[in-house]
PDB file as gemmi writes it, atoms N, CA and C in Angstrom:
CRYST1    1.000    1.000    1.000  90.00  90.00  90.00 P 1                      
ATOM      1  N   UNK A   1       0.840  -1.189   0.000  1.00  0.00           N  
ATOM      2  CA  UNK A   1       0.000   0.000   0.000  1.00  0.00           C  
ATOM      3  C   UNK A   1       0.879   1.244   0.000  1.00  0.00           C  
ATOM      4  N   UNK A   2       0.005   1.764  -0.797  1.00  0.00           N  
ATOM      5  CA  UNK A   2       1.433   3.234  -0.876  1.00  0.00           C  
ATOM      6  C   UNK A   2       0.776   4.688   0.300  1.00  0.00           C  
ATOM      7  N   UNK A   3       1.624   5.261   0.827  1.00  0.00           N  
ATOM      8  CA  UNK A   3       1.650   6.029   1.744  1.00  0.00           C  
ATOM      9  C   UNK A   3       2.292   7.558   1.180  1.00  0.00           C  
ATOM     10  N   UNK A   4       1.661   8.432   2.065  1.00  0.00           N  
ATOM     11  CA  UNK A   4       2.395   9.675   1.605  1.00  0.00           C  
ATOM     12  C   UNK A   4       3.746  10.202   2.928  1.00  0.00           C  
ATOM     13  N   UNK A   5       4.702  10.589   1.296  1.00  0.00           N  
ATOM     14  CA  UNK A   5       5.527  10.597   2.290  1.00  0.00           C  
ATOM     15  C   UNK A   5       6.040  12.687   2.207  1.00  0.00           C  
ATOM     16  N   UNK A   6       6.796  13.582   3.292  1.00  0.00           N  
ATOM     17  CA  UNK A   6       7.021  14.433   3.057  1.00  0.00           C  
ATOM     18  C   UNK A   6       8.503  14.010   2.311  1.00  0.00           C  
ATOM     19  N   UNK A   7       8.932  15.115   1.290  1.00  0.00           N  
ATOM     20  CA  UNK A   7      10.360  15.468   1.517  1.00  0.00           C  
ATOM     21  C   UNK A   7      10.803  16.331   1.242  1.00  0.00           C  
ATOM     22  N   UNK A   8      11.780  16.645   1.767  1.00  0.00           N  
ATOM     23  CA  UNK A   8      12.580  17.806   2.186  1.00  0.00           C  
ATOM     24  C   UNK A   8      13.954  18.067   0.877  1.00  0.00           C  
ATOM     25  N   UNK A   9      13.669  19.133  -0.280  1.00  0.00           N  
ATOM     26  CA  UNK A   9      14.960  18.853  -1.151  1.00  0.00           C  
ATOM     27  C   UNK A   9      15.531  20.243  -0.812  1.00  0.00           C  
ATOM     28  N   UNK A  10      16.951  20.375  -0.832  1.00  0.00           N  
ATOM     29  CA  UNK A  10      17.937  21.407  -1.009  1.00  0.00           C  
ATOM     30  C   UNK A  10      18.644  21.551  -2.653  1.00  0.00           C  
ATOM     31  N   UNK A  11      18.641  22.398  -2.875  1.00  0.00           N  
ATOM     32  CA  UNK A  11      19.728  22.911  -3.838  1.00  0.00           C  
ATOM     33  C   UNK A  11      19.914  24.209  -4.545  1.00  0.00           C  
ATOM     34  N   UNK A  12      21.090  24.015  -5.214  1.00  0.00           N  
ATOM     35  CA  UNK A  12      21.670  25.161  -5.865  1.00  0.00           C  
ATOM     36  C   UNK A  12      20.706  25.509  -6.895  1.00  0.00           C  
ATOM     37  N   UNK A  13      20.624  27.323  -7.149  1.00  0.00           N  
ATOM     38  CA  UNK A  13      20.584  27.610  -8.509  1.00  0.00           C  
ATOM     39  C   UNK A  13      20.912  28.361  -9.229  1.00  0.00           C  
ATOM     40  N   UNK A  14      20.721  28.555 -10.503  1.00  0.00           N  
ATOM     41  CA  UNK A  14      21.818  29.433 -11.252  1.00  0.00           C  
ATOM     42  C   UNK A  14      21.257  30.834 -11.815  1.00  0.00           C  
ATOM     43  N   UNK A  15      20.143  31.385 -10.959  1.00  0.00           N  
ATOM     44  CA  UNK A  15      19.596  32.235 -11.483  1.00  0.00           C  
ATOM     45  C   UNK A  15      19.144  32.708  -9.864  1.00  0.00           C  
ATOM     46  N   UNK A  16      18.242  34.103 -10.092  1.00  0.00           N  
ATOM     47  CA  UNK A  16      17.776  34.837  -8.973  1.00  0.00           C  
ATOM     48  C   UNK A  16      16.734  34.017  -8.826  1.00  0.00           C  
ATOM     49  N   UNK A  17      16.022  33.755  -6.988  1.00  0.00           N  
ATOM     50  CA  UNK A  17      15.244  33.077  -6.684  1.00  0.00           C  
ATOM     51  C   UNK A  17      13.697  34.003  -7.069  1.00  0.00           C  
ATOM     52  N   UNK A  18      13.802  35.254  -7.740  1.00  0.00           N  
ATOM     53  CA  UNK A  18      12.664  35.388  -8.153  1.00  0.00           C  
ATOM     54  C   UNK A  18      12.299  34.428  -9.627  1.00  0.00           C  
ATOM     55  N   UNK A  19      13.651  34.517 -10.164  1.00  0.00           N  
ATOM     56  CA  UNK A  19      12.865  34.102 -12.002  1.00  0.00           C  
ATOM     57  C   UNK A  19      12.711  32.418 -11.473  1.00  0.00           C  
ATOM     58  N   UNK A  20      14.077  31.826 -10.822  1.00  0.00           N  
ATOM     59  CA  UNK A  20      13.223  30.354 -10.736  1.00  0.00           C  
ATOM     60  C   UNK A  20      12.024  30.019  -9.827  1.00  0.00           C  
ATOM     61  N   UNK A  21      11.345  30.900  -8.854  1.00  0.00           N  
ATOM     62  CA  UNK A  21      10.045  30.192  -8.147  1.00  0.00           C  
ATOM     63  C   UNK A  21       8.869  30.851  -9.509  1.00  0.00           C  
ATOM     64  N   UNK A  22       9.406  32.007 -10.068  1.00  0.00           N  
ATOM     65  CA  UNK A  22       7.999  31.924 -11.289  1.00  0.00           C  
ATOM     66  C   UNK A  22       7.925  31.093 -11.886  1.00  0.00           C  
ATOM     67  N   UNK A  23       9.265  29.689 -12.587  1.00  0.00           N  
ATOM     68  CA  UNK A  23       9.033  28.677 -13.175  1.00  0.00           C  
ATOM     69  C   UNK A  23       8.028  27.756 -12.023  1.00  0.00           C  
ATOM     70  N   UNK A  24       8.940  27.634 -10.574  1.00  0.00           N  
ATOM     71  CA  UNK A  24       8.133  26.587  -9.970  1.00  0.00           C  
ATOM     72  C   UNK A  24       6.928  26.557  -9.957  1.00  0.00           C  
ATOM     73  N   UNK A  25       5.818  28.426  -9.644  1.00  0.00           N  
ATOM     74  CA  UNK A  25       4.621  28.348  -9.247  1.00  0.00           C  
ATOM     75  C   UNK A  25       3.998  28.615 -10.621  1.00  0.00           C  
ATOM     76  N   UNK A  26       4.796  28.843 -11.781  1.00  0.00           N  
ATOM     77  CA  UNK A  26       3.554  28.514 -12.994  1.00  0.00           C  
ATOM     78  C   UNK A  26       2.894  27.502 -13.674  1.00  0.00           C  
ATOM     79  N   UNK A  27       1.722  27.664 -14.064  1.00  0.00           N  
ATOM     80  CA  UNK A  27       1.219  26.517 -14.814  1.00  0.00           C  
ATOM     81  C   UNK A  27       1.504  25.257 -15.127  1.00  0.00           C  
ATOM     82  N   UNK A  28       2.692  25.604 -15.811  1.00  0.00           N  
ATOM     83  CA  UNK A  28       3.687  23.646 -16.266  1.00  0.00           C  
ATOM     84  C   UNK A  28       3.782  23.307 -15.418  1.00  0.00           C  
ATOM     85  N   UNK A  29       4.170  24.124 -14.242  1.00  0.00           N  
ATOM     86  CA  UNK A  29       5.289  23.039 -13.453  1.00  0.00           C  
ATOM     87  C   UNK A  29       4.020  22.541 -12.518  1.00  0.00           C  
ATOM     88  N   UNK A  30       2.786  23.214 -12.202  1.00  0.00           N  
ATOM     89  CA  UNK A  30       1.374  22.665 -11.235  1.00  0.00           C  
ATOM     90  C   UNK A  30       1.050  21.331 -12.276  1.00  0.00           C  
ATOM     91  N   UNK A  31       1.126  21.349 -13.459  1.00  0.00           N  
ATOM     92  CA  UNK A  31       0.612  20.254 -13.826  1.00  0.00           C  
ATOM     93  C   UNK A  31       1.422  18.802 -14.165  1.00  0.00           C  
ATOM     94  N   UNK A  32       2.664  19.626 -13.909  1.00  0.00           N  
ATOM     95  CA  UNK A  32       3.926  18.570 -14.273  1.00  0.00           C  
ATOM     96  C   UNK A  32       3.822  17.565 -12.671  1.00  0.00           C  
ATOM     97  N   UNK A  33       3.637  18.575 -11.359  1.00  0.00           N  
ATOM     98  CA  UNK A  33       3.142  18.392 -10.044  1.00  0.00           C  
ATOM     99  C   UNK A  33       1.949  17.620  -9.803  1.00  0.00           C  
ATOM    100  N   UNK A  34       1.003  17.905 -10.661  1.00  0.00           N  
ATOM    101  CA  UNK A  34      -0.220  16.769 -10.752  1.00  0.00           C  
ATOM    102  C   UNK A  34      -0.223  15.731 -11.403  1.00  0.00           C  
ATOM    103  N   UNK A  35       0.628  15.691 -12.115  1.00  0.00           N  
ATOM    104  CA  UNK A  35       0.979  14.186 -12.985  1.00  0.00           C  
ATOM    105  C   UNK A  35       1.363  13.361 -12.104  1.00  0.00           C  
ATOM    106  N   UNK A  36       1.938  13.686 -10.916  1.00  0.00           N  
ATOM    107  CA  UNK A  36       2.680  12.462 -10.057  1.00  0.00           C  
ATOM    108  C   UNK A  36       2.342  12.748  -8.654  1.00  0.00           C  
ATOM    109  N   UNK A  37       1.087  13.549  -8.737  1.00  0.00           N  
ATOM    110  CA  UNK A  37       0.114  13.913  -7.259  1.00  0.00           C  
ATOM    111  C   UNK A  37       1.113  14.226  -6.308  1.00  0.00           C  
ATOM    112  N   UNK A  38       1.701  15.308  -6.778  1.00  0.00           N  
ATOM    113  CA  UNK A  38       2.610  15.706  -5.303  1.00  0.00           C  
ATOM    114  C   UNK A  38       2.212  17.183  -5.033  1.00  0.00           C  
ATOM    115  N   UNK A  39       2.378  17.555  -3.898  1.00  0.00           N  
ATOM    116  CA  UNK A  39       1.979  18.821  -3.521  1.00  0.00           C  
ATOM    117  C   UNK A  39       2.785  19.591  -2.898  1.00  0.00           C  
ATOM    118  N   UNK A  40       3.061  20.489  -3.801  1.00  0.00           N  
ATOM    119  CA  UNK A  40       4.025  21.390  -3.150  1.00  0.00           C  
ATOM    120  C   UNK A  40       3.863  22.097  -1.701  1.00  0.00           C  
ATOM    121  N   UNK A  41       4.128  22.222  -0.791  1.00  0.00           N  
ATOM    122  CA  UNK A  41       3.925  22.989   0.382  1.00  0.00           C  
ATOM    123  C   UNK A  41       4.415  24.020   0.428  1.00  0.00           C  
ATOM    124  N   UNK A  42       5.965  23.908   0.403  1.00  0.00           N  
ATOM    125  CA  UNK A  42       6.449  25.451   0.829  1.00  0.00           C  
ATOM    126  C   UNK A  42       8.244  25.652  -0.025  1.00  0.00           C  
ATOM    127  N   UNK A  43       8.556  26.631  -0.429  1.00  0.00           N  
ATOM    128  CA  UNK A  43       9.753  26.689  -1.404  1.00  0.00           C  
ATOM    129  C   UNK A  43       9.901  27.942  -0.601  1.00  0.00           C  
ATOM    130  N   UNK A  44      11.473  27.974  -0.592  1.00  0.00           N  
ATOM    131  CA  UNK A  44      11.912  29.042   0.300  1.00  0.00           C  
ATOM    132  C   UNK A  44      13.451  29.427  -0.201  1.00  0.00           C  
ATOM    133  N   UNK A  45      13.974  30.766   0.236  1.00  0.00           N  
ATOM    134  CA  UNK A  45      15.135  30.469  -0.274  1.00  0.00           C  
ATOM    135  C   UNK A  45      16.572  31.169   1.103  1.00  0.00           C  
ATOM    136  N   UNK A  46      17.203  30.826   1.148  1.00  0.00           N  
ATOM    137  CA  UNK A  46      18.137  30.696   2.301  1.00  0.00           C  
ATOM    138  C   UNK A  46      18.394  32.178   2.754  1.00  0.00           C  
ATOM    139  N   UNK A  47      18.309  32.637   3.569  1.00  0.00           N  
ATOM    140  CA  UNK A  47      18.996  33.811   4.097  1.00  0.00           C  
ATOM    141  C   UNK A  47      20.683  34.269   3.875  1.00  0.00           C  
ATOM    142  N   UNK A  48      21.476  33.162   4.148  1.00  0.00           N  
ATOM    143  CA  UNK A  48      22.935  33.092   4.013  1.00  0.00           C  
ATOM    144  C   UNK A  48      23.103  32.787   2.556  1.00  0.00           C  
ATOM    145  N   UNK A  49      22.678  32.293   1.480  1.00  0.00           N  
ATOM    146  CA  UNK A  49      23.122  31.965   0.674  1.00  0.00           C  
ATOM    147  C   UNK A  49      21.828  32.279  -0.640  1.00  0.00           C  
ATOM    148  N   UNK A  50      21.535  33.188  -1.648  1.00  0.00           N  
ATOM    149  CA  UNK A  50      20.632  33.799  -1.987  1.00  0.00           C  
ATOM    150  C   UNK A  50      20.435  32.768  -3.633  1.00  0.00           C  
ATOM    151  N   UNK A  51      21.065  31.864  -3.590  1.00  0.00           N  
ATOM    152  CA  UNK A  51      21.427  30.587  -4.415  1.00  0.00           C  
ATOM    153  C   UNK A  51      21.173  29.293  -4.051  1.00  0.00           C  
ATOM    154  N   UNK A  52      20.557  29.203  -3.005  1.00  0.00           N  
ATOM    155  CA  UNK A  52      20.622  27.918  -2.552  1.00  0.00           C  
ATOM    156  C   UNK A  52      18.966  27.730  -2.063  1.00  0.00           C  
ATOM    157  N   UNK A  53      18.420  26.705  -2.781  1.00  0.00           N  
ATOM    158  CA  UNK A  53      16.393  27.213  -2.423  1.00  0.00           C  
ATOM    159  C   UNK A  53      16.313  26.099  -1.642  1.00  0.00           C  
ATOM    160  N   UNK A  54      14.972  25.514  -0.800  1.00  0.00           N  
ATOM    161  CA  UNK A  54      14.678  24.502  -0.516  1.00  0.00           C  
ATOM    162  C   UNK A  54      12.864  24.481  -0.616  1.00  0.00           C  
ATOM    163  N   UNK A  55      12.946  22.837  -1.001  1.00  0.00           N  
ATOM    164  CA  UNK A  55      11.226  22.725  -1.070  1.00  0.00           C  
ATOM    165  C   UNK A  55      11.139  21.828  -0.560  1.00  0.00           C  
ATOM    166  N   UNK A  56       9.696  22.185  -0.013  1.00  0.00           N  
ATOM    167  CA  UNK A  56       9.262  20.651   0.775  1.00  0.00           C  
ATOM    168  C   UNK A  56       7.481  20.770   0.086  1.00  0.00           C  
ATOM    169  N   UNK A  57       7.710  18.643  -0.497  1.00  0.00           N  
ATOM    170  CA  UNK A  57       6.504  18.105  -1.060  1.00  0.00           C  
ATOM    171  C   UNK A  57       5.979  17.635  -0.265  1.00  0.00           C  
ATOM    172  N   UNK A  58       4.521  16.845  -0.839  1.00  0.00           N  
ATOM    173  CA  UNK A  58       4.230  15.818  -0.045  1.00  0.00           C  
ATOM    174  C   UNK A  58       3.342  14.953  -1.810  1.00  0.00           C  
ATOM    175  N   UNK A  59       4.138  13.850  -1.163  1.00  0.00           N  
ATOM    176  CA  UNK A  59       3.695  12.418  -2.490  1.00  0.00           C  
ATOM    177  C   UNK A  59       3.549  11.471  -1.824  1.00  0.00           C  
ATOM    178  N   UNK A  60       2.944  10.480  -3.021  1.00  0.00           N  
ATOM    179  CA  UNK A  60       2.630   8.836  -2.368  1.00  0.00           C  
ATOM    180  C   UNK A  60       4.361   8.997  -2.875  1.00  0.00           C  
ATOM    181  N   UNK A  61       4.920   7.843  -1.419  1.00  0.00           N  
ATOM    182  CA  UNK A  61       6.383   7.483  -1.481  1.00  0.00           C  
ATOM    183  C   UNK A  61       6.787   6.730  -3.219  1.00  0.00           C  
ATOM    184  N   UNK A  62       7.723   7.632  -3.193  1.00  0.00           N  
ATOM    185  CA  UNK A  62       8.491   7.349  -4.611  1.00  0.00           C  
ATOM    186  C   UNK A  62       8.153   8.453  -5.808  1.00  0.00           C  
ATOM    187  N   UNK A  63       6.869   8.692  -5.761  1.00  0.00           N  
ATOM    188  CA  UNK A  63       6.862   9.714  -6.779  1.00  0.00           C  
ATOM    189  C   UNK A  63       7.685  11.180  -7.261  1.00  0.00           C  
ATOM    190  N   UNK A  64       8.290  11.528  -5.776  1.00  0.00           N  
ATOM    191  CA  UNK A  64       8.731  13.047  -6.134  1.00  0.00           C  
ATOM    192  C   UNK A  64       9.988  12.320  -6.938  1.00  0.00           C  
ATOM    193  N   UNK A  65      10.831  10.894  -6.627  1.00  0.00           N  
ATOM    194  CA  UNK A  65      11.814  10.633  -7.013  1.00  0.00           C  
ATOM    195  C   UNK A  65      11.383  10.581  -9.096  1.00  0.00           C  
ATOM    196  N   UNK A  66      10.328   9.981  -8.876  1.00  0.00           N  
ATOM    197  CA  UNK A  66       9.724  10.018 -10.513  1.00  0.00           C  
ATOM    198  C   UNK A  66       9.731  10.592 -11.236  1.00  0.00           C  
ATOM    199  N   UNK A  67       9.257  12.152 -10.791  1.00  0.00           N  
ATOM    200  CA  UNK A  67       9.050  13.203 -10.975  1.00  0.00           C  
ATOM    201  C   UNK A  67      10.310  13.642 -11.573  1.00  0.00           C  
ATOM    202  N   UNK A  68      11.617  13.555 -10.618  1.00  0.00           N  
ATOM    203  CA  UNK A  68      12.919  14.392 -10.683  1.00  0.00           C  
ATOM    204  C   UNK A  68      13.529  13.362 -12.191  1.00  0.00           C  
ATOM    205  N   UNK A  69      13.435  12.454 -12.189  1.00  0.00           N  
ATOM    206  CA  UNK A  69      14.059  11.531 -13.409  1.00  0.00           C  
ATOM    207  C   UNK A  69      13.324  11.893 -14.361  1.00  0.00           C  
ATOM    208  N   UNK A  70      11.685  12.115 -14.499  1.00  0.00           N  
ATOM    209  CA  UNK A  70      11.290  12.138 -16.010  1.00  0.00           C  
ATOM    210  C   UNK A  70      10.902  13.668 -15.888  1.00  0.00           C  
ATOM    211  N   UNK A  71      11.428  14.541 -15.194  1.00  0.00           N  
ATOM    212  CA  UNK A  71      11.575  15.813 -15.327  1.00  0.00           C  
ATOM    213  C   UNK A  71      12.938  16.861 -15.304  1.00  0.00           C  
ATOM    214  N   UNK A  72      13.668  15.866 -15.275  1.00  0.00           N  
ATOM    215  CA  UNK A  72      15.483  16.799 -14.625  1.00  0.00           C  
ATOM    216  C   UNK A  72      16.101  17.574 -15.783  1.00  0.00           C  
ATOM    217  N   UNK A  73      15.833  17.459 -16.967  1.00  0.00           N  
ATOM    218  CA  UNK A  73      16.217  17.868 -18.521  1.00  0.00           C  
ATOM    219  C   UNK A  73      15.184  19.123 -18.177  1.00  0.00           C  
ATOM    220  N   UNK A  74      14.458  19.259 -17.918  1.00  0.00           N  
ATOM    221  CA  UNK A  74      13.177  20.726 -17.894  1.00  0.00           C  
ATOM    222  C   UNK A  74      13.622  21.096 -16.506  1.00  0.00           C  
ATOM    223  N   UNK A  75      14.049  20.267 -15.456  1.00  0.00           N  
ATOM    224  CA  UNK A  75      14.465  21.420 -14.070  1.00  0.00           C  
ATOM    225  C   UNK A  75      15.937  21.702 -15.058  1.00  0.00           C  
ATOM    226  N   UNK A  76      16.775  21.244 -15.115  1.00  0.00           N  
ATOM    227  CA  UNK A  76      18.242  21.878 -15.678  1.00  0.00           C  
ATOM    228  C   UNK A  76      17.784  23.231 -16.462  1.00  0.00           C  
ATOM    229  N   UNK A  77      16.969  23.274 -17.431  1.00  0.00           N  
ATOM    230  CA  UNK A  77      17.168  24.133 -18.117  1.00  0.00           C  
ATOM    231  C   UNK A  77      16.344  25.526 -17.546  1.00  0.00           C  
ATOM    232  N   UNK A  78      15.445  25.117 -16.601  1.00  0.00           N  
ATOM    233  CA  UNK A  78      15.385  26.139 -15.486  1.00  0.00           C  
ATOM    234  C   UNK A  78      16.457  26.618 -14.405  1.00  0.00           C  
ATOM    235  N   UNK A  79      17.903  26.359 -14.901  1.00  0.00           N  
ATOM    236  CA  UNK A  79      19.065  26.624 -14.341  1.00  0.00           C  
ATOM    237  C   UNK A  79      19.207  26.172 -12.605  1.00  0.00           C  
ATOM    238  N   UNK A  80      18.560  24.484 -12.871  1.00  0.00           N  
ATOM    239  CA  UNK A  80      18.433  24.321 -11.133  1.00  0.00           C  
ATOM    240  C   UNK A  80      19.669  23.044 -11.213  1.00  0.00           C  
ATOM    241  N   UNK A  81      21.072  23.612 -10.535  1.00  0.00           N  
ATOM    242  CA  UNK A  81      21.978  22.619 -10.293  1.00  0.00           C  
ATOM    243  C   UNK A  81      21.965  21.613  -9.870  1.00  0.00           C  
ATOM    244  N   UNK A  82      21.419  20.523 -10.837  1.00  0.00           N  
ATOM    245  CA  UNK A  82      20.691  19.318 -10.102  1.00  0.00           C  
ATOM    246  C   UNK A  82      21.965  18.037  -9.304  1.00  0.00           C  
ATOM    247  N   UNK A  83      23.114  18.419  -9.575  1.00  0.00           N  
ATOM    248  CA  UNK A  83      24.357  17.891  -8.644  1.00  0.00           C  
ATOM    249  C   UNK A  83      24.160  18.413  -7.245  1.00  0.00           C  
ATOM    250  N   UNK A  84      23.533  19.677  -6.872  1.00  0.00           N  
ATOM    251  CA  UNK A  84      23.778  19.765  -5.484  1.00  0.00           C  
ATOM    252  C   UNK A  84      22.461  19.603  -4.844  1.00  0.00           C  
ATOM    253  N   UNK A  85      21.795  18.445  -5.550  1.00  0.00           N  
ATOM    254  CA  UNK A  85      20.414  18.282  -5.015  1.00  0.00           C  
ATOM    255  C   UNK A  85      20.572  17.423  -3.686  1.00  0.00           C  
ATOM    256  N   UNK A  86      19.601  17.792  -2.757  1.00  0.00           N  
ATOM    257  CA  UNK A  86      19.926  16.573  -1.075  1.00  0.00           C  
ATOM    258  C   UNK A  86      18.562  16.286  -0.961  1.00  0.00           C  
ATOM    259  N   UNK A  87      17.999  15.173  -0.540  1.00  0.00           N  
ATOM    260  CA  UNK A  87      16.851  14.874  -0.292  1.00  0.00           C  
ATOM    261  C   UNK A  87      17.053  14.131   0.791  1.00  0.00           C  
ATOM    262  N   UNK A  88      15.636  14.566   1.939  1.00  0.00           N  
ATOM    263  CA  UNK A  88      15.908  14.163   2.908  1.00  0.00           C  
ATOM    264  C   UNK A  88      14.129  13.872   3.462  1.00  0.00           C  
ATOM    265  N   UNK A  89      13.616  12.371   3.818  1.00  0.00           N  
ATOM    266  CA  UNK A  89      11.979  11.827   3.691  1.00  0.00           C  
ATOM    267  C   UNK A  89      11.960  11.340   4.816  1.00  0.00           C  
ATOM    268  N   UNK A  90      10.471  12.087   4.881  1.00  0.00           N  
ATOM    269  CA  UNK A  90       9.704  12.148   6.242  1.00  0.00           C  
ATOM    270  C   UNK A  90       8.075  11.320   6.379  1.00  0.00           C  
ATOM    271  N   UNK A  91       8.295  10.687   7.304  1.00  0.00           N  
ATOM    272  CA  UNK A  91       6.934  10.293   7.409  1.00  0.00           C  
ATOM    273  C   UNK A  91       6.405  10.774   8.667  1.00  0.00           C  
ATOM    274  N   UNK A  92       4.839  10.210   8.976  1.00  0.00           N  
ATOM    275  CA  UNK A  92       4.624  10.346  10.205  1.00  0.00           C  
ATOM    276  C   UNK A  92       4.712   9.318  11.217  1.00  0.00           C  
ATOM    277  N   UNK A  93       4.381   8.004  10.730  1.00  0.00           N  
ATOM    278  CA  UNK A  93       4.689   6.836  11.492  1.00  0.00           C  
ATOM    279  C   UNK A  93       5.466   6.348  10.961  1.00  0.00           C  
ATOM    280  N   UNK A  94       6.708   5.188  11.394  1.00  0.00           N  
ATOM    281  CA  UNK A  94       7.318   4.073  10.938  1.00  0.00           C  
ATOM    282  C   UNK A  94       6.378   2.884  10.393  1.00  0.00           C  
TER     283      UNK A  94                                                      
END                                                                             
């Protein structure tokens, strides 16, 4: 049975965090987001480091990973350094 799981991603990017969250919160990317039922919660971007964003989803476990493989050619070219990506998954129970 599949469960929803949170997770937590970090990374670099290569542009000002205004032009890449207009890619995140427009159109494509909500429906690129509904293709694999994940829900964005909250995208933020670092105080110390004005390059470095973090988002946190929530998916049935495995999908955001889905997402990042049959989407990483369209995050790259939204200038998101997908080498310094960290993911880090949360549930509520074990």
């Amino acid at each position: 049975m599949s469960y929803y799981v949170t997770s937590v991603f970090t990374f670099k990017i290569e542009s000002s965090f205004d032009e890449w969250v207009a890619i995140f919160d427009s159109e494509e990317a909500k429906k690129r987001h509904a293709e694999f039922d994940i829900k964005p919660l909250y995208r933020g971007v670092s105080k110390e480091d004005s390059q470095k964003v973090i988002v946190i989803h929530q998916a049935p476990e495995g999908n955001v990973q889905k997402f990042v493989e049959a989407n990483g050619d369209w995050m790259a070219t939204h200038r998101v350094d997908l080498s310094t990506m960290n993911e880090t998954s949360w549930n509520d129970s074990l």
